[in-house]
PDBQT receptor file of N, H, CA, C and O in Angstrom, charges set to zero:
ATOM      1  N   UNK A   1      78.364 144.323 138.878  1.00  0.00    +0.000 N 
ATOM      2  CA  UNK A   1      77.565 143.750 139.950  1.00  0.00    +0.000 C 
ATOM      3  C   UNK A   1      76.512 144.782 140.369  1.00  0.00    +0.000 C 
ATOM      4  O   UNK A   1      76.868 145.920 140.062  1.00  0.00    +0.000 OA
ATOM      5  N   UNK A   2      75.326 144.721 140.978  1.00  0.00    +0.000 N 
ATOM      6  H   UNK A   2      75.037 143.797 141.227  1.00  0.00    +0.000 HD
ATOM      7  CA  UNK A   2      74.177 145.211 140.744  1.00  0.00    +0.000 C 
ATOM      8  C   UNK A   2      73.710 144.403 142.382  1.00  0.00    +0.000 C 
ATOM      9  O   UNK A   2      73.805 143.248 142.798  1.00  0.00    +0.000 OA
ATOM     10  N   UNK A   3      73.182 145.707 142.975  1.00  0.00    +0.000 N 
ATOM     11  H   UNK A   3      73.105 146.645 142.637  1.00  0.00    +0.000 HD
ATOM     12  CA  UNK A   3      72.560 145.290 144.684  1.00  0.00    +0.000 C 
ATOM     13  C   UNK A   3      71.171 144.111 144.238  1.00  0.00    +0.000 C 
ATOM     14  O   UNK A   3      70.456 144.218 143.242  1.00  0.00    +0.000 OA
ATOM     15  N   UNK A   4      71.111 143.300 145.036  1.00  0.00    +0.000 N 
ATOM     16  H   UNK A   4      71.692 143.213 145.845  1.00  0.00    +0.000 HD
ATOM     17  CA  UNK A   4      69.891 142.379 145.321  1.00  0.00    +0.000 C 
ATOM     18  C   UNK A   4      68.616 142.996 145.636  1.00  0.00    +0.000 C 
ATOM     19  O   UNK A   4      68.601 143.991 146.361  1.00  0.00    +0.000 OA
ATOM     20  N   UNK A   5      67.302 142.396 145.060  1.00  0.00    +0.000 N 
ATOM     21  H   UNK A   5      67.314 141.588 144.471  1.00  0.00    +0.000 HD
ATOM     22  CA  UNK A   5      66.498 143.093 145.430  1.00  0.00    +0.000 C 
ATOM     23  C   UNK A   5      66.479 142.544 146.991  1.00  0.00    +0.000 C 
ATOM     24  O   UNK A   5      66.561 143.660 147.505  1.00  0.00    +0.000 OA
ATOM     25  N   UNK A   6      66.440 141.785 147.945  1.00  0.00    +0.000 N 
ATOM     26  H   UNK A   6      66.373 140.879 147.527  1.00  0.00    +0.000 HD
ATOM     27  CA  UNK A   6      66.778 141.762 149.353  1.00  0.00    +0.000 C 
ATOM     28  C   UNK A   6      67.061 143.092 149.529  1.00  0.00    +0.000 C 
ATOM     29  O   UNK A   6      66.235 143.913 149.930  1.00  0.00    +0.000 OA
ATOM     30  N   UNK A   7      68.806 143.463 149.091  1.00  0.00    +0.000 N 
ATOM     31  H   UNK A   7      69.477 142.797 148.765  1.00  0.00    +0.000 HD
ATOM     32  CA  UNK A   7      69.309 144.141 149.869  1.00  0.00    +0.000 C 
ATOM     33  C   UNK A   7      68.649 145.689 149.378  1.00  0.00    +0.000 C 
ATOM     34  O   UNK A   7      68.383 146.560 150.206  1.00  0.00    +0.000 OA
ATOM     35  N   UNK A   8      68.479 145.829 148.176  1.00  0.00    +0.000 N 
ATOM     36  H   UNK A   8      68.694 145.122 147.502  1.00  0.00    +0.000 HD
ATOM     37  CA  UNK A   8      67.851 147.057 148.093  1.00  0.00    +0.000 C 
ATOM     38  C   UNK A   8      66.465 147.427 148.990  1.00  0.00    +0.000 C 
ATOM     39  O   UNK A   8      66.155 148.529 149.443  1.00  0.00    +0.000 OA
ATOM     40  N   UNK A   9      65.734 146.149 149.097  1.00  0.00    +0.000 N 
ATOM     41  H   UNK A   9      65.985 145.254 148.729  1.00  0.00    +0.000 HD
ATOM     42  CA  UNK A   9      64.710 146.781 150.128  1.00  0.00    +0.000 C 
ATOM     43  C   UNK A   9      65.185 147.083 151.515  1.00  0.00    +0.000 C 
ATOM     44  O   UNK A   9      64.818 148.006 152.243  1.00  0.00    +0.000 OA
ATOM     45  N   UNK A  10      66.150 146.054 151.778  1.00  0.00    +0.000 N 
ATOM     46  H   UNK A  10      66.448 145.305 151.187  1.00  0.00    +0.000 HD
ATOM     47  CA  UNK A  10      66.553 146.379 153.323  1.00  0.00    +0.000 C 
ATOM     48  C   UNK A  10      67.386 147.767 153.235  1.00  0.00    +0.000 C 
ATOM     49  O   UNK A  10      67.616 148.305 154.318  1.00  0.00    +0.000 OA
ATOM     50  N   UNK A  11      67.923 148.481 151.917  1.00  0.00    +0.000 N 
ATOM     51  H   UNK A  11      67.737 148.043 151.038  1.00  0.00    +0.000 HD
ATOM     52  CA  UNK A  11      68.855 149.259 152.343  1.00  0.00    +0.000 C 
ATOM     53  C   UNK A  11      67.244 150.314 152.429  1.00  0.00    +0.000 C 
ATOM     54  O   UNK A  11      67.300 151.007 153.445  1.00  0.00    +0.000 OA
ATOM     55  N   UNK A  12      65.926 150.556 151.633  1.00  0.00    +0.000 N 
ATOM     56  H   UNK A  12      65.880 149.993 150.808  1.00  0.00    +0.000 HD
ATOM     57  CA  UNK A  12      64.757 151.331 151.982  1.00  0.00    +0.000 C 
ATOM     58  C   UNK A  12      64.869 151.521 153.582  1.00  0.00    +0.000 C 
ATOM     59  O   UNK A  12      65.199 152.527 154.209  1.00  0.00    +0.000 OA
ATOM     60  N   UNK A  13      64.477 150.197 154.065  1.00  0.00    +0.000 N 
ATOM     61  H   UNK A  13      64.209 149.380 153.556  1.00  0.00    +0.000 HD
ATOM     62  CA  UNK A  13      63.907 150.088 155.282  1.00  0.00    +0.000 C 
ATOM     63  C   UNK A  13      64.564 150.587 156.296  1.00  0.00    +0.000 C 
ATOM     64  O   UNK A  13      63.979 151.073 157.264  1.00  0.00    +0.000 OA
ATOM     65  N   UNK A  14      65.979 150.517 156.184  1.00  0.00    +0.000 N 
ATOM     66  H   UNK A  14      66.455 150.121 155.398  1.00  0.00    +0.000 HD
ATOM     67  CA  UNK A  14      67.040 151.422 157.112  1.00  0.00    +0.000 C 
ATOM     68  C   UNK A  14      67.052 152.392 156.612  1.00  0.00    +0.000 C 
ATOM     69  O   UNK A  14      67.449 153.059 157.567  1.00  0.00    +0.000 OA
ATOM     70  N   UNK A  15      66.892 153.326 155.557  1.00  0.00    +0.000 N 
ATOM     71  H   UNK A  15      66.569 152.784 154.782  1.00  0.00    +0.000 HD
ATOM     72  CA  UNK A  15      66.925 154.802 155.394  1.00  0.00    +0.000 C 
ATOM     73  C   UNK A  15      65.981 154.907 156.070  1.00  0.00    +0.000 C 
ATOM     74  O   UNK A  15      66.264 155.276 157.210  1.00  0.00    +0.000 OA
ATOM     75  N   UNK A  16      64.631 154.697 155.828  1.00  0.00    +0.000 N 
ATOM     76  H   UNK A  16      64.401 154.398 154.902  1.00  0.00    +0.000 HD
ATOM     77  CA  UNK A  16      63.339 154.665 156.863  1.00  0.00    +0.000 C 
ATOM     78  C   UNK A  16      63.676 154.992 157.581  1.00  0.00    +0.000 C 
ATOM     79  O   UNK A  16      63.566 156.216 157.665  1.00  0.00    +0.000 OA
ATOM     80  N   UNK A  17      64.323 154.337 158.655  1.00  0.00    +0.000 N 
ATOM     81  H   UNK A  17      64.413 153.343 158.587  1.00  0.00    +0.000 HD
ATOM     82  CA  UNK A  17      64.031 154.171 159.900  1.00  0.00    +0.000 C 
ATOM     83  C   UNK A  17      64.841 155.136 160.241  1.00  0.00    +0.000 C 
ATOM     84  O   UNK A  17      64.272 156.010 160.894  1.00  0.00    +0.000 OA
ATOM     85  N   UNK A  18      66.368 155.378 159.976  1.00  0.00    +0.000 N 
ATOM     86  H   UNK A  18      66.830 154.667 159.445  1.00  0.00    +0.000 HD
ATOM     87  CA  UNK A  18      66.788 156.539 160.058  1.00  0.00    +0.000 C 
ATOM     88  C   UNK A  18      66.614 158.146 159.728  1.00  0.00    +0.000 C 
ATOM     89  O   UNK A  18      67.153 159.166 160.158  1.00  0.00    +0.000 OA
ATOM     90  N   UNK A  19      65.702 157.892 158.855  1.00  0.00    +0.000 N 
ATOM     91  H   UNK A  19      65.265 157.063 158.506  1.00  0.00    +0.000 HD
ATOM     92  CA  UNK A  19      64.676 158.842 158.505  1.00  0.00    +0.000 C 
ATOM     93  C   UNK A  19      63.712 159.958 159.582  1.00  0.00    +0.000 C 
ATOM     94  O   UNK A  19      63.508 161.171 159.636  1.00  0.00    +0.000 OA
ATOM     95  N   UNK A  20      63.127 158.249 160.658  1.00  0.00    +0.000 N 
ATOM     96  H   UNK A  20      63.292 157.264 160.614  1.00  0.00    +0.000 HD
ATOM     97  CA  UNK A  20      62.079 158.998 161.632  1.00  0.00    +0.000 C 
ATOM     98  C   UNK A  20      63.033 160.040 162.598  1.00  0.00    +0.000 C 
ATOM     99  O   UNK A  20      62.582 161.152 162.872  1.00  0.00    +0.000 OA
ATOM    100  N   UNK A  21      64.072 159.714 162.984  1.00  0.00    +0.000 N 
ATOM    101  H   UNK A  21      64.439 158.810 162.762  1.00  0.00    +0.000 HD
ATOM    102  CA  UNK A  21      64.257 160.314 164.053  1.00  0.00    +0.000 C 
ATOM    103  C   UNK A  21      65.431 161.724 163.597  1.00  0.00    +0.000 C 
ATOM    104  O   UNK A  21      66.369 162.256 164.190  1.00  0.00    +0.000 OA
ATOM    105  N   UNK A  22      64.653 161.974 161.985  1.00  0.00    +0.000 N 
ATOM    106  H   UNK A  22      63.891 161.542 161.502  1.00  0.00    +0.000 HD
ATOM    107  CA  UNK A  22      65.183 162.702 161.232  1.00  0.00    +0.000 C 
ATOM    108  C   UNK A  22      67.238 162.849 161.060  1.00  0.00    +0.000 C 
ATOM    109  O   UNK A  22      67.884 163.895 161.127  1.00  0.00    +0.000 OA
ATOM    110  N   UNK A  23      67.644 161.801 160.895  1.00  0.00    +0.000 N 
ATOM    111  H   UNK A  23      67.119 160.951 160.840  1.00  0.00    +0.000 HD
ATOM    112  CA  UNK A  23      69.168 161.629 161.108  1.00  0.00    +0.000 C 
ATOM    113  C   UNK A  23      69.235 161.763 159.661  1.00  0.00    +0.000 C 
ATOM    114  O   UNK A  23      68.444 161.231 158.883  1.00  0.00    +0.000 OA
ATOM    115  N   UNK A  24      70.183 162.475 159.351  1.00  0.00    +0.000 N 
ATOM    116  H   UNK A  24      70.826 162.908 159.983  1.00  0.00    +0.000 HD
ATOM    117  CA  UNK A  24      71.021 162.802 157.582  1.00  0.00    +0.000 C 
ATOM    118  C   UNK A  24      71.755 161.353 157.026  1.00  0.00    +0.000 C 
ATOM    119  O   UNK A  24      72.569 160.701 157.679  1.00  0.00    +0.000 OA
ATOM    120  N   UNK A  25      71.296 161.046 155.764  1.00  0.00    +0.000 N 
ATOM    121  H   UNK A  25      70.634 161.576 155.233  1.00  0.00    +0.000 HD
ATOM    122  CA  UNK A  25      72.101 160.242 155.055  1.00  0.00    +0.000 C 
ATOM    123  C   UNK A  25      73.438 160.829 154.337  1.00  0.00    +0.000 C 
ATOM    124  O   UNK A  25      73.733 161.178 153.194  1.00  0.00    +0.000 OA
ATOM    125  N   UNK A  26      74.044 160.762 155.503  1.00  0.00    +0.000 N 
ATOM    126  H   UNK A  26      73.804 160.478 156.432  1.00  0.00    +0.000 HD
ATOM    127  CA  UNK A  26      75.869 161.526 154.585  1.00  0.00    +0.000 C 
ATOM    128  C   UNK A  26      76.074 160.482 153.445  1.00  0.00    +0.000 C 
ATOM    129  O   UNK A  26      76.065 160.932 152.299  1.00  0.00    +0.000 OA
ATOM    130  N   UNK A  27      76.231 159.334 153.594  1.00  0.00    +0.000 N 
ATOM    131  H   UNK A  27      76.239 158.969 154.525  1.00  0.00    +0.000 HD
ATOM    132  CA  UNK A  27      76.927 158.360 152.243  1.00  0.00    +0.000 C 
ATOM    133  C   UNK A  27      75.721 157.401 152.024  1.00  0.00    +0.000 C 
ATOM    134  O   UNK A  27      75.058 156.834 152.893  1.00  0.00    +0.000 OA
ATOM    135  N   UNK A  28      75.587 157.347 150.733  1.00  0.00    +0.000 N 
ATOM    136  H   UNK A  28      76.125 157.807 150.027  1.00  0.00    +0.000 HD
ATOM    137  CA  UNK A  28      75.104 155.612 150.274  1.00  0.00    +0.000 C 
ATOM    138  C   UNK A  28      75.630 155.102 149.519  1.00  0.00    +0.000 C 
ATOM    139  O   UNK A  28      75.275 155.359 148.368  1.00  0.00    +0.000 OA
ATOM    140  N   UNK A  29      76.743 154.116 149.712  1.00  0.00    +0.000 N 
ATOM    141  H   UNK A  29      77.030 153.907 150.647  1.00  0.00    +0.000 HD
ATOM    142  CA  UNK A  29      77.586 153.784 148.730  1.00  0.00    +0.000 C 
ATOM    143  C   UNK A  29      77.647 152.073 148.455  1.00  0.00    +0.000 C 
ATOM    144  O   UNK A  29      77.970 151.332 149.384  1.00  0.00    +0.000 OA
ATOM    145  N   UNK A  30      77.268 151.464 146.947  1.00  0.00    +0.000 N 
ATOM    146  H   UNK A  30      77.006 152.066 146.192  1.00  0.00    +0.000 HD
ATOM    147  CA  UNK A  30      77.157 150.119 147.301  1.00  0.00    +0.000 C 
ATOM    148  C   UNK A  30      78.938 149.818 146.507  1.00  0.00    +0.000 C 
ATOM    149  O   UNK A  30      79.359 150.226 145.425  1.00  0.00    +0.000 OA
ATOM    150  N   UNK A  31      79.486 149.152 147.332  1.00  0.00    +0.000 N 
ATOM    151  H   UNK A  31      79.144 148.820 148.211  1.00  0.00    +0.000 HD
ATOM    152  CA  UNK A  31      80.445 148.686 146.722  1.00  0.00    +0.000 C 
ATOM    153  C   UNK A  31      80.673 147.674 145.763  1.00  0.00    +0.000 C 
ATOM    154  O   UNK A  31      80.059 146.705 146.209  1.00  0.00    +0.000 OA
ATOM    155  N   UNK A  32      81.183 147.364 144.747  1.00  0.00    +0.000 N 
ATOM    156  H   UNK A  32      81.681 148.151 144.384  1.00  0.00    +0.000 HD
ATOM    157  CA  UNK A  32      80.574 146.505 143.666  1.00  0.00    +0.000 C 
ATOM    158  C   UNK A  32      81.983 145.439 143.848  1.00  0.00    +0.000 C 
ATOM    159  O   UNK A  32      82.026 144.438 143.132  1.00  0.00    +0.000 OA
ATOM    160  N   UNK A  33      83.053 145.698 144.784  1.00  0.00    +0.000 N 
ATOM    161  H   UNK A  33      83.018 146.510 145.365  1.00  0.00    +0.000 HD
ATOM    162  CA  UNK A  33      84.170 144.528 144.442  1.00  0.00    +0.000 C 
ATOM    163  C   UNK A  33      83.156 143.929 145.541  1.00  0.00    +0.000 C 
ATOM    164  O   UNK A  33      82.595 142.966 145.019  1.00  0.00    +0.000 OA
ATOM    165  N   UNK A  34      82.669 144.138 146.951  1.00  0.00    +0.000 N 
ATOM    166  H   UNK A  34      83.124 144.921 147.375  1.00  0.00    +0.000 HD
ATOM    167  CA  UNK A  34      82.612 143.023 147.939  1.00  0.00    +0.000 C 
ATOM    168  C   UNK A  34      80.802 142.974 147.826  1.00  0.00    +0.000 C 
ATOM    169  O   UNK A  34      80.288 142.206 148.639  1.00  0.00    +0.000 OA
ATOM    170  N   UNK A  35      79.934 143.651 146.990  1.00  0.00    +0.000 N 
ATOM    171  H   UNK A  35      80.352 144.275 146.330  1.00  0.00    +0.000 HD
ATOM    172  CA  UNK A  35      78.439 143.181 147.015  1.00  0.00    +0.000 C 
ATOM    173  C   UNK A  35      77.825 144.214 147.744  1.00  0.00    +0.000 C 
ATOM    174  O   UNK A  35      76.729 144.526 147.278  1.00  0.00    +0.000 OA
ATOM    175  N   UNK A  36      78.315 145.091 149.127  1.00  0.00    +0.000 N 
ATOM    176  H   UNK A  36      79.205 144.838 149.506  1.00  0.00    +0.000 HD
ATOM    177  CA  UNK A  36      78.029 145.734 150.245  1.00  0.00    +0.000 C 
ATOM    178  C   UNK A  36      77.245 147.053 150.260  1.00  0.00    +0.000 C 
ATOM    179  O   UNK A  36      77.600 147.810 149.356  1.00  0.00    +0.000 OA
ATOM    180  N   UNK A  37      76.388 147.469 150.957  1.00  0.00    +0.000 N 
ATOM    181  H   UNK A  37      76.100 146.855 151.691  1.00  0.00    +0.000 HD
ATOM    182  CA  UNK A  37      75.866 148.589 150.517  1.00  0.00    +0.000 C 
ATOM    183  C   UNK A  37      76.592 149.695 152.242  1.00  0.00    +0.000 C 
ATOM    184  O   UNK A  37      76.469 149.387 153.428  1.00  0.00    +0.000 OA
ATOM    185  N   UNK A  38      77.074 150.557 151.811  1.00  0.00    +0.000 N 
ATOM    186  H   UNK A  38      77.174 150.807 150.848  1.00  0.00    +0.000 HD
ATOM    187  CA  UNK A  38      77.225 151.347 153.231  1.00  0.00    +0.000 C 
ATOM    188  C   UNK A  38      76.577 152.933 153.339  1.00  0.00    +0.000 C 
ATOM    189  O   UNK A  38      76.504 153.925 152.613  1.00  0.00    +0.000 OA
ATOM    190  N   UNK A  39      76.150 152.521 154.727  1.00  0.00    +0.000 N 
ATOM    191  H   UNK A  39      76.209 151.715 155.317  1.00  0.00    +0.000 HD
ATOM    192  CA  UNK A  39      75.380 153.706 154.568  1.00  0.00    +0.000 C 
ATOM    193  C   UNK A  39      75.929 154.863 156.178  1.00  0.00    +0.000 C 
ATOM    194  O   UNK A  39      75.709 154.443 157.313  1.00  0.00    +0.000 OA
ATOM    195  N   UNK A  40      76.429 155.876 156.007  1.00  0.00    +0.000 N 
ATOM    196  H   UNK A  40      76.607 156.218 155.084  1.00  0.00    +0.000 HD
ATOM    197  CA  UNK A  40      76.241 156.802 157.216  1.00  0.00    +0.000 C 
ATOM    198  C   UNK A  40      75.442 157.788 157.256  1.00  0.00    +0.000 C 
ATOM    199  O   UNK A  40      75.075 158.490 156.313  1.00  0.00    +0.000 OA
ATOM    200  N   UNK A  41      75.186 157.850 158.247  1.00  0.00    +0.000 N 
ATOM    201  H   UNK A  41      75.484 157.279 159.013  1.00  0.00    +0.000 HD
ATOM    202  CA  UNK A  41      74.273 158.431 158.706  1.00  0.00    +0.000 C 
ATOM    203  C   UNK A  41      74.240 159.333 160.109  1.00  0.00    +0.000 C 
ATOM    204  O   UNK A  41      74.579 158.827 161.179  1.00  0.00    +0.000 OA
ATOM    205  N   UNK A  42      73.881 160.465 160.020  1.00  0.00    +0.000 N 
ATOM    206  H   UNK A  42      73.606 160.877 159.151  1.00  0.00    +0.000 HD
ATOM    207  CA  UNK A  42      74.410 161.179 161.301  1.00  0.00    +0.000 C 
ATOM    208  C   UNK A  42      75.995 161.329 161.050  1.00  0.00    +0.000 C 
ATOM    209  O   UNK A  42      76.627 160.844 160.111  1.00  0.00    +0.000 OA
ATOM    210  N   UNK A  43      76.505 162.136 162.142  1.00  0.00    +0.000 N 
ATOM    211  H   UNK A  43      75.992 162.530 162.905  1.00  0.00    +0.000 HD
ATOM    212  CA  UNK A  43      77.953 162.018 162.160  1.00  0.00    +0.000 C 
ATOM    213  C   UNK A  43      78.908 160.505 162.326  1.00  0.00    +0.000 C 
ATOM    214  O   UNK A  43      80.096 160.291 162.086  1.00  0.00    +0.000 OA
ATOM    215  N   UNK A  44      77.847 159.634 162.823  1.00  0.00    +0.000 N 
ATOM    216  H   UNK A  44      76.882 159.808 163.018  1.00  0.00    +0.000 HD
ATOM    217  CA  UNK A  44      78.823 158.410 163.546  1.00  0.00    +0.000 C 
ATOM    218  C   UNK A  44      77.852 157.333 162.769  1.00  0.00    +0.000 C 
ATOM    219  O   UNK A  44      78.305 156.587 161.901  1.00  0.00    +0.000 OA
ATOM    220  N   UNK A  45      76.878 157.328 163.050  1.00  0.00    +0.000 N 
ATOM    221  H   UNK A  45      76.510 157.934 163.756  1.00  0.00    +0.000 HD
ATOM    222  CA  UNK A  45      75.788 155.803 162.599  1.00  0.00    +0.000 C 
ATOM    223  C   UNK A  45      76.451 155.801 161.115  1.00  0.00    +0.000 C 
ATOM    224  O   UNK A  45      76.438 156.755 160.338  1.00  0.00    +0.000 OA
ATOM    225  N   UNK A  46      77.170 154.225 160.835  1.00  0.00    +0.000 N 
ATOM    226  H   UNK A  46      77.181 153.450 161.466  1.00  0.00    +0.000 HD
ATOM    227  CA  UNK A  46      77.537 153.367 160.159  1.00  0.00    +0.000 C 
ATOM    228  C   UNK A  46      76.875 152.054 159.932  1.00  0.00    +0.000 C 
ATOM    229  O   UNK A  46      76.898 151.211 160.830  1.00  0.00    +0.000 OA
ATOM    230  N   UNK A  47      76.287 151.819 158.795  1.00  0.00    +0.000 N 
ATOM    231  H   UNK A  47      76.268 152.503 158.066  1.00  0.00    +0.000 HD
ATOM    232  CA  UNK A  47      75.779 150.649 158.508  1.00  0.00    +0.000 C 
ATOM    233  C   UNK A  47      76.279 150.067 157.450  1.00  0.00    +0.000 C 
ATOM    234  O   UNK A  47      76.807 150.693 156.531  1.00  0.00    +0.000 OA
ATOM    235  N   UNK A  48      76.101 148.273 157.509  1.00  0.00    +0.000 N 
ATOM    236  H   UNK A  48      75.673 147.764 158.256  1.00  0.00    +0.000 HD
ATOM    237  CA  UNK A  48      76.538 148.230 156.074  1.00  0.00    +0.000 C 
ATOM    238  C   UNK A  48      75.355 146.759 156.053  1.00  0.00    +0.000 C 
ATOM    239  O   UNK A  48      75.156 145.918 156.930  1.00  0.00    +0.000 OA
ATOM    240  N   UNK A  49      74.777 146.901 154.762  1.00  0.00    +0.000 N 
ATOM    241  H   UNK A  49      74.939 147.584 154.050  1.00  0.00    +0.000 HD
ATOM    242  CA  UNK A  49      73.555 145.799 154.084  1.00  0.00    +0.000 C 
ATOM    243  C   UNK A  49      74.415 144.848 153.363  1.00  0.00    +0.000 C 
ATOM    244  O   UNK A  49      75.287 145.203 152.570  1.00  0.00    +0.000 OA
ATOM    245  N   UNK A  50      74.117 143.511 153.691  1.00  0.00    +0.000 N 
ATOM    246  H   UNK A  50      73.408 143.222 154.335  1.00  0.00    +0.000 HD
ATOM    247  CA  UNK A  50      75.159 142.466 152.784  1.00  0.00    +0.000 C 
ATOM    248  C   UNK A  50      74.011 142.239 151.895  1.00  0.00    +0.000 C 
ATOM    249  O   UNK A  50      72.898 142.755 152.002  1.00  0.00    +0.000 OA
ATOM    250  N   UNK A  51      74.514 141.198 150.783  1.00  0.00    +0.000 N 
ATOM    251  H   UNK A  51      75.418 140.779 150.696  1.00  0.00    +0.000 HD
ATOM    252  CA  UNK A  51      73.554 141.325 149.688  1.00  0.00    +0.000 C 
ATOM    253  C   UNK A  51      72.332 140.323 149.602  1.00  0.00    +0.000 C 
ATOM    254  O   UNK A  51      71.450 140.348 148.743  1.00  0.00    +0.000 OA
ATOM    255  N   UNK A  52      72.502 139.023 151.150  1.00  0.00    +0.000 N 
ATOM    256  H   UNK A  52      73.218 139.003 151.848  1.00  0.00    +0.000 HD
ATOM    257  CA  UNK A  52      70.850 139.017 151.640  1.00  0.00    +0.000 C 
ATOM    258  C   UNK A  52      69.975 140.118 152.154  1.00  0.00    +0.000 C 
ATOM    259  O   UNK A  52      68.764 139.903 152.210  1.00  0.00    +0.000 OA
ATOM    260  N   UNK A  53      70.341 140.998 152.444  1.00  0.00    +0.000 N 
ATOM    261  H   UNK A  53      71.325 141.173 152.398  1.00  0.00    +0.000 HD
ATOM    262  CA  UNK A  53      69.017 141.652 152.850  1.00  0.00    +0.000 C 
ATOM    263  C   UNK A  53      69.733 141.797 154.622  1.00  0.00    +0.000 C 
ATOM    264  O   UNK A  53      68.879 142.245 155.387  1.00  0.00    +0.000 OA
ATOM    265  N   UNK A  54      70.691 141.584 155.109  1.00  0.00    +0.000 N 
ATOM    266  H   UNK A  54      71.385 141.220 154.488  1.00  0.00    +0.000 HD
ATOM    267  CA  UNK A  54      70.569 141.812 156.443  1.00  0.00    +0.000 C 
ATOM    268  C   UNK A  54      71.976 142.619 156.579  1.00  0.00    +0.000 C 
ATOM    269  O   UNK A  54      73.088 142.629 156.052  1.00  0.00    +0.000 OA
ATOM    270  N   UNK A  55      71.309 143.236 157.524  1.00  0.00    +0.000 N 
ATOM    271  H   UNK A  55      70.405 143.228 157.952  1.00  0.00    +0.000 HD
ATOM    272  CA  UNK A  55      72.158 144.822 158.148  1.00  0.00    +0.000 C 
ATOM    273  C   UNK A  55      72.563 144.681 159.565  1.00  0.00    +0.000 C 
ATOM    274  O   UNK A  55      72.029 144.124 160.524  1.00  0.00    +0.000 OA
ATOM    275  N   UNK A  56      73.688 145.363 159.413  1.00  0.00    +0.000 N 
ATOM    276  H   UNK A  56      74.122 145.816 158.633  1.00  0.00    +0.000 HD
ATOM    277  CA  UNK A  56      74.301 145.460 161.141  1.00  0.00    +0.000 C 
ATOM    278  C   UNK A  56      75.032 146.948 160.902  1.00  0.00    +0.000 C 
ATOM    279  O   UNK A  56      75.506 147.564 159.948  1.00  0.00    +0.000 OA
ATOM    280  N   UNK A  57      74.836 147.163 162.374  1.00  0.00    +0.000 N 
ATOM    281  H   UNK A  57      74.451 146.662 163.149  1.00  0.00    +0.000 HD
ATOM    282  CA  UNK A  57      76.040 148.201 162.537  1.00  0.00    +0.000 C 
ATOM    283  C   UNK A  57      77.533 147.972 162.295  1.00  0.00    +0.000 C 
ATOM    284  O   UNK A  57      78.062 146.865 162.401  1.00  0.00    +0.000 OA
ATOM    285  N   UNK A  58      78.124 149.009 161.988  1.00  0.00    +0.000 N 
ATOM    286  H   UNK A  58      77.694 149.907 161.902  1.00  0.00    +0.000 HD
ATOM    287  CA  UNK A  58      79.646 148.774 161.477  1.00  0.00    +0.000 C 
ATOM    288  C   UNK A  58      79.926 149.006 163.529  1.00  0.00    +0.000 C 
ATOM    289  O   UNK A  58      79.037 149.476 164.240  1.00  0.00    +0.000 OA
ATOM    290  N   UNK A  59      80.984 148.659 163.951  1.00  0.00    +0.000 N 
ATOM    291  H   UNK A  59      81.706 148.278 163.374  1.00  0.00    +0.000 HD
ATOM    292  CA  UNK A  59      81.596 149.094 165.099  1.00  0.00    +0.000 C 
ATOM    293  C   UNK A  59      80.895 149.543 166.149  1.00  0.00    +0.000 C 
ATOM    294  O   UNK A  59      81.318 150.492 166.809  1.00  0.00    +0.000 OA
ATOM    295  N   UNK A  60      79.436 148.761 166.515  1.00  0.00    +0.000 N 
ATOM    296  H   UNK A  60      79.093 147.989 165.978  1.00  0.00    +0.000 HD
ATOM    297  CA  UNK A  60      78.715 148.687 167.277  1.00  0.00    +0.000 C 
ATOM    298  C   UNK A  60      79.200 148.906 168.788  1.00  0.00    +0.000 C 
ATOM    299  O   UNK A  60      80.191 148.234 169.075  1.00  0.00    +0.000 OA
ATOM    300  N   UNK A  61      78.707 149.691 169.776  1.00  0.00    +0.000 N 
ATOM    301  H   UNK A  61      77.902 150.237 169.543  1.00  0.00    +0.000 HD
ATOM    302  CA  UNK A  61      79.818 149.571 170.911  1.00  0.00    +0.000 C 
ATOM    303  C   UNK A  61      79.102 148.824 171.407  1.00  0.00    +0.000 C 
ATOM    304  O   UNK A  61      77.874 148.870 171.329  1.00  0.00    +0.000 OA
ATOM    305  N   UNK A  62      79.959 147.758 172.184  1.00  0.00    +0.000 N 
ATOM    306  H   UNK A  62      80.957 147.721 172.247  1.00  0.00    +0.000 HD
ATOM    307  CA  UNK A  62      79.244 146.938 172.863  1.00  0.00    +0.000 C 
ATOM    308  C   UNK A  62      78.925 147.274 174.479  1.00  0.00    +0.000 C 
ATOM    309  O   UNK A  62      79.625 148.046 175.134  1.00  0.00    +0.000 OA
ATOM    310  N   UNK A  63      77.567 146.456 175.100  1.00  0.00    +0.000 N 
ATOM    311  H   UNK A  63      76.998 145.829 174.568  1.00  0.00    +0.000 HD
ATOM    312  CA  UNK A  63      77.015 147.180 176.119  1.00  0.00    +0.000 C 
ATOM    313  C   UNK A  63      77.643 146.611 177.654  1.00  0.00    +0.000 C 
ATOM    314  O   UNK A  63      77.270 147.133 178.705  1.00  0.00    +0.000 OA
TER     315      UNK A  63
């Protein structure tokens, strides 16, 4: 299994962005049993890209 181009651009666009406010990409890992791309970042920022193209935080605290 092989990431979507969706999700490969969206996984760009979140390195980007995590990029500006200069935060470290510790992992980029796409998982090939569930499609998923995960990405941390910083000590805590957890993301994960499904294979449309859309991203959420893993364990978002809520406000």
């Amino acid at each position: 299994m092989l990431p979507t181009i969706e999700q490969a651009l969206a996984c760009v666009r979140v390195c980007q962005m995590l990029s500006n406010p200069y935060k470290d990409i510790r992992l980029f890992r796409f998982d090939d049993r569930t499609g998923q791309v995960y990405i941390l970042a910083g000590d805590e920022l957890q993301i994960i890209v499904l294979s449309n193209g859309i991203w959420d935080f893993v364990n978002e605290p809520e406000l």
